[in-house]
Every structure is written in C-alpha cells, then in structure tokens.
C-alpha positions in Angstrom: 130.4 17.8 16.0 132.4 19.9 13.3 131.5 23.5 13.6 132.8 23.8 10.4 131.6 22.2 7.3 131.1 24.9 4.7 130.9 28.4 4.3 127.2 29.0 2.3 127.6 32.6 1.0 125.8 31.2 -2.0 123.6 29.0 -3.3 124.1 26.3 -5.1 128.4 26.5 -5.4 129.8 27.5 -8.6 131.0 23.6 -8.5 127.7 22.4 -9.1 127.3 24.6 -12.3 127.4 23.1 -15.7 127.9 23.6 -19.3 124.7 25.3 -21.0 123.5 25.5 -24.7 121.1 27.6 -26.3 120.3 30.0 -23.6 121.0 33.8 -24.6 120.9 36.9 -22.0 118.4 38.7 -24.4 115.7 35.9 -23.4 116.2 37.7 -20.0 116.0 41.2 -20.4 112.7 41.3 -18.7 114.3 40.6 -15.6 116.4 44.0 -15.6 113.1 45.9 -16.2 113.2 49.1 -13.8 115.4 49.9 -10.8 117.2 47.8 -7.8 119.4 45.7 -9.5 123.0 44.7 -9.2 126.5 44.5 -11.2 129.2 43.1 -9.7 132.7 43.4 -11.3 135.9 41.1 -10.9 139.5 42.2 -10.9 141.3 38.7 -11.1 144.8 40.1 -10.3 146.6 40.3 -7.2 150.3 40.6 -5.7 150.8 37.6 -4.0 148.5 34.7 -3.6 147.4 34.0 0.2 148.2 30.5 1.3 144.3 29.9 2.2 143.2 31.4 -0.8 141.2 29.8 -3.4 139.0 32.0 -5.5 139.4 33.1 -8.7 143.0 35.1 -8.7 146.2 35.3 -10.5 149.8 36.8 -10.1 152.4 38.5 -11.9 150.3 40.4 -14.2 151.8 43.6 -15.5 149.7 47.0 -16.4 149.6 45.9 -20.3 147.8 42.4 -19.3 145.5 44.3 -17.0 144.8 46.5 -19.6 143.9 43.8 -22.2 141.9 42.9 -19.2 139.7 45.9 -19.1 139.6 46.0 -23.0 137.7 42.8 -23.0 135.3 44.3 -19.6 134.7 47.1 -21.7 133.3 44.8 -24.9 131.3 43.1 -22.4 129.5 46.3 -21.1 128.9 47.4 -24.8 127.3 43.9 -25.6 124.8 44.2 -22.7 124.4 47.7 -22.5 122.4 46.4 -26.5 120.2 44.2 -24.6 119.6 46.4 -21.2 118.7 49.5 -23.0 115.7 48.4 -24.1 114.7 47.4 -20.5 115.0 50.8 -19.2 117.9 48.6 -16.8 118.8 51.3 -14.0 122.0 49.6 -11.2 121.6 50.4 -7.2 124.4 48.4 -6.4 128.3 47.9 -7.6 130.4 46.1 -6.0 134.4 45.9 -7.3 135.9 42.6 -6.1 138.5 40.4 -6.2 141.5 39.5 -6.5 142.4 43.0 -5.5 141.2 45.9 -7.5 143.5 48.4 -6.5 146.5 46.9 -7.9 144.8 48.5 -11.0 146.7 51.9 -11.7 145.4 55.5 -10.3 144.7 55.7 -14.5 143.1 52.0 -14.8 140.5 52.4 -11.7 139.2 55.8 -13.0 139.0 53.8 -16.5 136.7 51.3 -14.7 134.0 53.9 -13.3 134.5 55.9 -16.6 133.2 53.0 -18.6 130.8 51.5 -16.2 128.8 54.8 -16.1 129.1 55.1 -19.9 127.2 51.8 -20.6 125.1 51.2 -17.0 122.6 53.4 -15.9 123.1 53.7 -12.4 120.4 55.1 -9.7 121.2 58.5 -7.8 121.8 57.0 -4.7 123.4 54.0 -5.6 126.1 52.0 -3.4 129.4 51.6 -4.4 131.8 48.9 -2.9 135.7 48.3 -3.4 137.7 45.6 -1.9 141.5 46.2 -1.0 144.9 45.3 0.6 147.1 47.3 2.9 149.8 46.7 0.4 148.0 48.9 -2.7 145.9 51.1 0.0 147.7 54.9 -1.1 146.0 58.3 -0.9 146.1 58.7 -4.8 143.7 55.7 -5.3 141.7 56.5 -2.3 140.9 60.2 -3.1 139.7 58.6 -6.5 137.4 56.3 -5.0 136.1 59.1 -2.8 136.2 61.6 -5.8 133.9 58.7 -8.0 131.3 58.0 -4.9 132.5 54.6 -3.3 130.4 54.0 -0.7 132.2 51.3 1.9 135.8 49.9 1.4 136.9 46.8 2.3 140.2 46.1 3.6 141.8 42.4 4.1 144.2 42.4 7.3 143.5 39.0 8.8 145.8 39.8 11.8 148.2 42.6 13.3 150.1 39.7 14.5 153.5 39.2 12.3 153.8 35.4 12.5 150.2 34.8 11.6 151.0 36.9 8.9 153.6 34.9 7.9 151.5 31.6 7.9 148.9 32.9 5.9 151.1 33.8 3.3 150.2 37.6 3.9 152.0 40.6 1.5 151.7 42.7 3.6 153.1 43.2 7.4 151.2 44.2 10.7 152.7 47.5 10.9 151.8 48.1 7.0 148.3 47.7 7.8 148.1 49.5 10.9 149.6 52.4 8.4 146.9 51.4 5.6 144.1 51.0 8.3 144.4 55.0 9.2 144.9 56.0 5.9 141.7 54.7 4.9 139.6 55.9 8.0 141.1 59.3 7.4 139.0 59.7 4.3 136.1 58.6 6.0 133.9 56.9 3.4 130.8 56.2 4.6 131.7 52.1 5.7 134.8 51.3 6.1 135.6 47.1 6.4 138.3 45.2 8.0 138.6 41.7 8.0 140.3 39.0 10.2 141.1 35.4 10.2 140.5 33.0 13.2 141.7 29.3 13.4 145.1 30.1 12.2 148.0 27.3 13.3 149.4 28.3 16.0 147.3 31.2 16.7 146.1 31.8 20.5 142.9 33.5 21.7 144.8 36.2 23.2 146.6 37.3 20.1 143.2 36.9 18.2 141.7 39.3 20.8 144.4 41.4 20.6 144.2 42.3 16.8 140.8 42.9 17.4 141.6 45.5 19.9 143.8 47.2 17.7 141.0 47.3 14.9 138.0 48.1 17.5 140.1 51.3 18.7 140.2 52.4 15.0 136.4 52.2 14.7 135.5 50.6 11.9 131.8 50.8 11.0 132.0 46.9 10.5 134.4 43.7 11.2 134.2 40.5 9.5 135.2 37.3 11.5 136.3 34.0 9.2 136.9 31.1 10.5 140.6 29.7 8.1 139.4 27.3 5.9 142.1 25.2 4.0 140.3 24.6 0.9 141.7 22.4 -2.2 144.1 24.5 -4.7 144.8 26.4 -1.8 149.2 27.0 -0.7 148.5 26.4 3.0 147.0 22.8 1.2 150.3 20.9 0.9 151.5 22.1 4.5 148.5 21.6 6.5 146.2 19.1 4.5 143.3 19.8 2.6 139.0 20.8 3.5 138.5 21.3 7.3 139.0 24.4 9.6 142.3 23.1 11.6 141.5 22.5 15.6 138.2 23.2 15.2 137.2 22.9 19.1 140.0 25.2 19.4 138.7 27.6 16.9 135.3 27.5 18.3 137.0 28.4 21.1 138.1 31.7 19.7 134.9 32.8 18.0 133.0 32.1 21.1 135.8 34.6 22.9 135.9 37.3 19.9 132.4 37.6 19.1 131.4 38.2 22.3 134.4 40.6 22.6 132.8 42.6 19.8 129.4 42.7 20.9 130.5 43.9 24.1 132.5 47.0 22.1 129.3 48.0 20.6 129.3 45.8 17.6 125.6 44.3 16.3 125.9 40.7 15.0 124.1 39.8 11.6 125.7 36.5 10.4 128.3 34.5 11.8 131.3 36.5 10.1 130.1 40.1 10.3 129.8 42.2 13.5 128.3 45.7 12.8 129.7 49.1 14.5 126.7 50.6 16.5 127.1 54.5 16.6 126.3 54.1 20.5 126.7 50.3 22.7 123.6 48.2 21.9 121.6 48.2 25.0 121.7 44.8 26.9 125.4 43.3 25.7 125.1 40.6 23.8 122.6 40.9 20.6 119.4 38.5 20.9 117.8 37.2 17.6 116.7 40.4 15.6 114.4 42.4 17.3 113.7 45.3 14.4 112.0 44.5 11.0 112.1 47.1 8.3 110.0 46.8 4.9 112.1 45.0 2.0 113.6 46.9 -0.6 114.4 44.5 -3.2 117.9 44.5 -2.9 120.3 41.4 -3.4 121.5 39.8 -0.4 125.1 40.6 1.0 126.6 40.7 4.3 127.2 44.7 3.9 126.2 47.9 5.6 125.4 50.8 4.1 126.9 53.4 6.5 124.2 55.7 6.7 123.6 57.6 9.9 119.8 56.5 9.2 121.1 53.0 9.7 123.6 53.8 12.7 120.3 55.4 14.4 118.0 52.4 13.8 120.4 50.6 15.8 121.1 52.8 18.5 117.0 52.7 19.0 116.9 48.9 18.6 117.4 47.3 21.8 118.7 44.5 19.8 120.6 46.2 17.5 118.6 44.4 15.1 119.7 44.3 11.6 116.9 45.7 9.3 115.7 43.2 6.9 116.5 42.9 3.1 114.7 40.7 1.3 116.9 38.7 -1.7 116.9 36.2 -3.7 115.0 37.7 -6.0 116.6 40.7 -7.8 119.3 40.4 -10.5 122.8 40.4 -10.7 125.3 40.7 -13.2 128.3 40.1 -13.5 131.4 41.6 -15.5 134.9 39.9 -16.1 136.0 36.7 -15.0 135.7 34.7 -12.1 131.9 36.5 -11.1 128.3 35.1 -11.2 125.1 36.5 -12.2 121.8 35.8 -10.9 118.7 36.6 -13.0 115.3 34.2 -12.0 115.9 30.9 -12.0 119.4 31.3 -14.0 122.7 31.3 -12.6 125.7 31.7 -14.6 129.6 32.2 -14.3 132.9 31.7 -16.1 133.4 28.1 -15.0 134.5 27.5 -11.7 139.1 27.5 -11.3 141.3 27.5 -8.7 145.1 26.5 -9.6 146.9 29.5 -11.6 147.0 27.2 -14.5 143.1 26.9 -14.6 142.7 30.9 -13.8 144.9 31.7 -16.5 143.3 29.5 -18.8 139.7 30.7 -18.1 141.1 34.5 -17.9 142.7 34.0 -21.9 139.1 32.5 -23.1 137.0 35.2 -21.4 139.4 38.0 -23.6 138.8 36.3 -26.2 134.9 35.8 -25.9 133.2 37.4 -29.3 129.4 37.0 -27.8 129.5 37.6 -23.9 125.7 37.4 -24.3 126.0 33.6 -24.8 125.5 32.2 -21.1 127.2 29.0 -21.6 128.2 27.9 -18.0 125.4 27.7 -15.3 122.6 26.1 -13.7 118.3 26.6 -14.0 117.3 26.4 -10.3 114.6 23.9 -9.8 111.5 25.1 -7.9 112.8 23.3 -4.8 116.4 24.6 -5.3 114.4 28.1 -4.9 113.2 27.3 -2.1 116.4 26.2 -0.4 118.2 29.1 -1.9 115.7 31.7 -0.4 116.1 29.7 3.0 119.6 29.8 2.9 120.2 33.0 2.2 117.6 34.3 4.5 118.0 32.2 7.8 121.9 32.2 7.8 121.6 36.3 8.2 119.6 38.3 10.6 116.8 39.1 10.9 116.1 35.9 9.6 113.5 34.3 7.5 109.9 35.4 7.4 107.6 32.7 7.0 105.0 34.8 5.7 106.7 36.7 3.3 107.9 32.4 2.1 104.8 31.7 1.9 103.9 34.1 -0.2 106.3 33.7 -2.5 106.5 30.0 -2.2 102.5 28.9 -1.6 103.5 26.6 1.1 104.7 26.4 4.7 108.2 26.8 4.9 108.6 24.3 8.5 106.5 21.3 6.3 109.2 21.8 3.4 111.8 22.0 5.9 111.2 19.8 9.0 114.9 20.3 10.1 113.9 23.7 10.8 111.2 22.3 14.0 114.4 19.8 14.9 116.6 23.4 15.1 114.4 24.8 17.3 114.1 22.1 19.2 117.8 21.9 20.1 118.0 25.2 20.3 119.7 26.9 17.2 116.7 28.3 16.0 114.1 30.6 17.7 110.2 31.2 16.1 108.9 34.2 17.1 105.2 35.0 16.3 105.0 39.0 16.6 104.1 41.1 13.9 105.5 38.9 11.5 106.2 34.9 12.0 110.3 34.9 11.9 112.1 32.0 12.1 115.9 33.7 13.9 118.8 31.9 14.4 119.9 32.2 18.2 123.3 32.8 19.5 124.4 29.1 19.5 122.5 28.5 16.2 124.4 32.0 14.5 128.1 30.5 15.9 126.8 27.1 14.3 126.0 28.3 10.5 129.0 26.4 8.8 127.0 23.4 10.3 123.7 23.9 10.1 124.2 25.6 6.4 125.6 23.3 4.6 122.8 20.1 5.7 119.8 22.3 3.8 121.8 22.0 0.5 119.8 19.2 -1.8 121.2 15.2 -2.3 121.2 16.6 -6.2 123.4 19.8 -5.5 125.7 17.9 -3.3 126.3 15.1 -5.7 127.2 17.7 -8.7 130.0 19.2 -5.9 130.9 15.9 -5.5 131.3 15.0 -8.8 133.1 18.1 -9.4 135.6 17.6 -6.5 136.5 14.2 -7.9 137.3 15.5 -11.4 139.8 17.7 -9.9 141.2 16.2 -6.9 139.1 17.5 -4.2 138.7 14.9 -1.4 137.1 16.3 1.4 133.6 15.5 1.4 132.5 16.1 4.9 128.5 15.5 4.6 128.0 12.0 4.1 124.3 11.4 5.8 123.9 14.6 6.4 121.5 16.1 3.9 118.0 15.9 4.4 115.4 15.4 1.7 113.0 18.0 1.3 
C-alpha cells in the first residue's frame, strides 16, 4: 500500500473545473449576507521556482509588472465591492498567499491592505494571514504587517539542511532561514508558521529530525509536515519522474519518527501535516482522537490556528490537546487575483487551473485584462452528492473529525449508509466512532498518518474522471486510483 496518493486540501481539484456560461456573482450576493466570511488574495510572483513546486507562480517579474498586477486586484475589489454592498458583506478572515507575497515592495504590501479595507468591510476581530520566504523575510515588511494587524505568518523552510536545500531547488540557504526564523519570532505575531518537507531524495530520518529540533527550540506556535510530492509541471519532474512521493516506505518511515517527535515536544496533532504548539506538554504523549468539542462558528475550513492564549489554554486543559471544532464547508470565500478559488454554495470558481510558466503567464495577462470580473466563467455546480463528499472530506481528514449529527442535519441522511467505507475504516482500524456527547467519527493515529490514502478513495468516479481527462490534455500520467473509488 501507497501512503501517498493525493494530498485533499480541497474538494473537488481545480482540474476537474470547467468552462461556465451565464452565471454572474450578483445571482450570489445572498450568500455574503452578514458576517464570517472569507477573501483570500493571490500574489502569483516569486524569486525562484522550487523544483517540487506546481501551483500557480511565476518568476522574473519586476515592481512595474507587479504593479500592473495590483491595478487589475484593485478593479476587481471595486467591481464586487458594487455587488457586496448591498449585502451588508462584512470579512472575518484574509489570507495573502502565494507565490510569495512579500516579494511585493514595503510600498506595494501597504498598497494591498490600503485597498482591501477601502472596498471590504472587514469584522473587528478579524484574522489576517501572510505567507513568506526567508529570502524576502526583513524587519521593514514585518513591522508593516504587525503595524496593519496580521495575525499568523507563515514561513516556508523545508529544511536547515543545505543539500536538501539544494535538491529542492530552495532560494534561500539554511543559515538564511535560521536568520529569517528569529527575525520573525522577534516580532511575535500572534502565530507564527514554519513549514518542512519530508521524503526528499537522499534525505535521512536523522537530518529530518534534526531540522525539526532546530525549529522546535525556536517555538513556533505551529509546524507543518509535507510529505514531497513530485507533481507534473513540477522542475524536480524531469530528474526524478513524475506523481508519487519517492520511497514512500521510506518516507513513512520519517513521518512515523517526526510526528511522534513533535507530539512528544508539546505539539497537538490536527491533520496529517500540521502539528500545533501547546503552551504547556499535552498530558499523556501522543494525542488520541480529539477529545474537546467546541460549538461551530461558521468559519471556512483551513489547517490554521489562531494564536490566541484562549486557544493555547483550551489545550493545555484538554487531556488530548484536542483541536476545537470548526465547522466548513459552508461559508463563502472569495477570491482576489489569479491563481485563487472561491467557494459560495454549491459554486466553485477559479482562474483556470496552470502550471508551466507559459500557462501562468498566459492566464496572469487575461486576468489583467478582464473588463467584468463578476462574470464566473471557470468552475463547477457541486452536485448534492459532491456536497456530501466535500463536507466529509473536509471534516474527517482534520480533527476533531466529523460529527454525524451535525451531517445529518445538514444532509437528512446517515452519513455511514452514504459512506460504507467509513464502517470498512473502522473496522481496520483508521477510524474511531465515538458515541459521547456528540456521535464523532475521528481518524486514529494510523488512520491520521494514512490521509493521502484514505482521502483521495472518497472522491466520486465523476470527479476523478474530469481529473483524468484533464491530466491527459496536458501530459499528466500518473493516475494512481484505478479501482479505488467507491460509489456512493
């Protein structure tokens, strides 16, 4: 068995998105009625392009592209600030992604909350989260972001070791983000990310552990663990080969070693990837399935924190550490620039999907020149049972888990008839039901490590076949599920 299949940090892939006609955002607007939704805004541009990289970025772009960049951002806000007005629209939650936003100027950055506020109405106690790279991590920009509010900063270092560095096509060297890494604590926003790679050629268990040292002593209120995927239109494609973790006993291996390294620091573990700083050691070592439930609050799903010392003392309390639940799935999200997605009901919609620099550049030029961005034009409607399987998804792959109550309710039906590879999970022992105040179906410790596996086989025979047909139109040849998916 492949541990590693696909990454599900959404639901259904962009790839599976087609062209749409006739839909407008106005038809929407209802959706953004009130507080407790979501923007999300994409900087495409970054300095070098990681060899395992293959989102939506592109190189060599000088202040005046970026600039006609933001010109086109800013038409975009002014077009829907016209139809969220009228909703009374008010924003819990920006995010600034990537790419890597900080390549923006000092001048450029303050631009984007100047013109965000301007046009948005955001809620008082909203969370604001950047992404960054040692590289373009100086005290100018970061006393900016502090100065505007940012609420967690997340920093890419992927390893303190040089040579993995080097194979991952890194910009940056260990000793640089050692530098940038103490920097960034030193302002001390309320969450500060780090993320690392596992799985990298070459790479041993001991120098994976001992990056991880380096960023535990730091104290970083969270770490995300990824397993290296070598992805189509990716560099590392042409050296190593195309779709599959590389080793991937071997980098099993490693995550069995560092998550347990992490829990054992004092670090809660919510997904697969992302290992939560504990202001004191979770009681009992290693994290069982979630043992605290908290109320929902509406917010979209992401694998985030939100560095309050309400949260850090929730989980010093919680015997578990457990993660307090947020329901999603069912607020909004928009999204600003290219290379983002929105979410609003049943209606997904993006740029269309790109990965070689000639595509990005090509979809970057036609999104500056877009007269109506209120035209949704790329997309997909999400069938009642592609509802279901997105709510699942998102919800089981994540601790606490799913509540079958709360699906129920939303859904009218039992969510282990819909899904009768939930009873076979529990039966093998990746998923635990626990009937307590709530009926929660958890992902246990082997289940959590096993989420690129288990993921991917809840995805529908119709979803899969649009990635399929995607992948086939532009070269893709991995196609690692063949038998796998299971009919609801």
């Amino acid at each position: 068995m492949n541990p590693y299949i696909q990454y599900m940090y959404s639901y259904p892939h962009k790839t599976a998105y087609r062209p749409l006609t006739g839909i407008h955002l106005s038809e929407y607007a209802d959706r953004f009625s009130g507080p407790g939704h979501s923007v999300y805004l994409h900087i495409p541009f970054c300095q070098t392009k990681c060899g395992y990289c293959n989102l939506f970025s592109v190189t060599g772009a000088g202040a005046d592209e970026m600039e006609m960049y933001l010109d086109a951002v800013e038409r975009q806000l002014g077009q829907y600030r016209r139809i969220l007005e009228p909703a009374d629209a008010r924003f819990s939650d920006f995010t600034i992604g990537g790419g890597t936003p900080l390549l923006l100027t000092a001048a450029q950055l303050d631009r984007v909350f100047s013109m965000t506020e301007a046009y948005l109405d955001f809620e008082e106690t909203r969370s604001i989260v950047i992404e960054t790279a040692p590289n373009q991590t100086d005290k100018e920009k970061l006393r900016l972001l502090k100065d505007r509010g940012v609420t967690r900063v997340s920093m890419g270092i992927q390893s303190f070791c040089g040579r993995e560095l080097e194979t991952l096509g890194r910009g940056h060297s260990a000793e640089k983000a050692l530098e940038a890494l103490e920097l960034l604590l030193s302002f001390e926003f309320a969450c500060v990310n780090v993320d690392f790679i596992y799985g990298i050629p070459g790479q041993q268990t001991r120098s994976l552990l001992e990056s991880l040292k380096k960023a535990v002593s730091f104290g970083p209120q969270e770490i995300f663990l990824y397993p290296l995927y070598i992805k189509h239109g990716a560099g590392l494609e042409k050296e190593l080969g195309a779709g599959m973790v590389l080793e991937p006993e071997n980098a099993y291996s490693q995550y069995r070693e560092a998550s347990s390294f992490l829990r054992s620091e004092g670090y809660r573990q919510d997904s697969m990837r992302r290992f939560v700083r504990c202001r004191e050691k979770c009681l009992g070592g290693e994290a069982s399935v979630g043992r605290q439930r908290g109320s929902a609050d509406g917010s979209v799903f992401s694998d985030r924190c939100t560095g309050s010392k309400a949260l850090a003392e929730r989980c010093a309390k919680s015997g578990s550490g457990g993660r307090t639940f947020s329901e999603c799935g069912f607020g909004s999200s928009l999204a600003l620039g290219c290379g983002g997605r929105s979410y609003v009901g049943d209606l997904h919609f993006c740029t269309p999907y790109a990965i070689t620099r000639q595509d990005c550049l090509k979809e970057l030029r036609a999104y500056e020149n877009t007269r109506d961005f209120t035209a949704v034009t790329h997309g997909i409607i999400l069938s009642s049972e592609e509802q279901r399987r997105r709510y699942v998804i998102r919800h089981l792959l994540i601790r606490p888990g799913l509540d079958t109550n709360r699906y129920r309710k939303h859904f009218g039906s039992d969510a282990l008839e819909d899904f009768p590879l939930l009873s076979e999970w529990i039966r093998k022992g990746y998923l635990a039901y626990e009937k307590k105040e709530a009926d929660w179906l958890s992902l246990t410790d082997e289940g959590l490590g096993l989420s690129d596996y288990l993921g991917p086989q809840l995805m529908s025979r119709q979803i899969r076949e649009k990635m399929t047909e995607w992948e086939a139109a532009h070269g893709q040849t991995n196609h690692p599920l063949p038998g796998q998916l299971k009919k609801l």
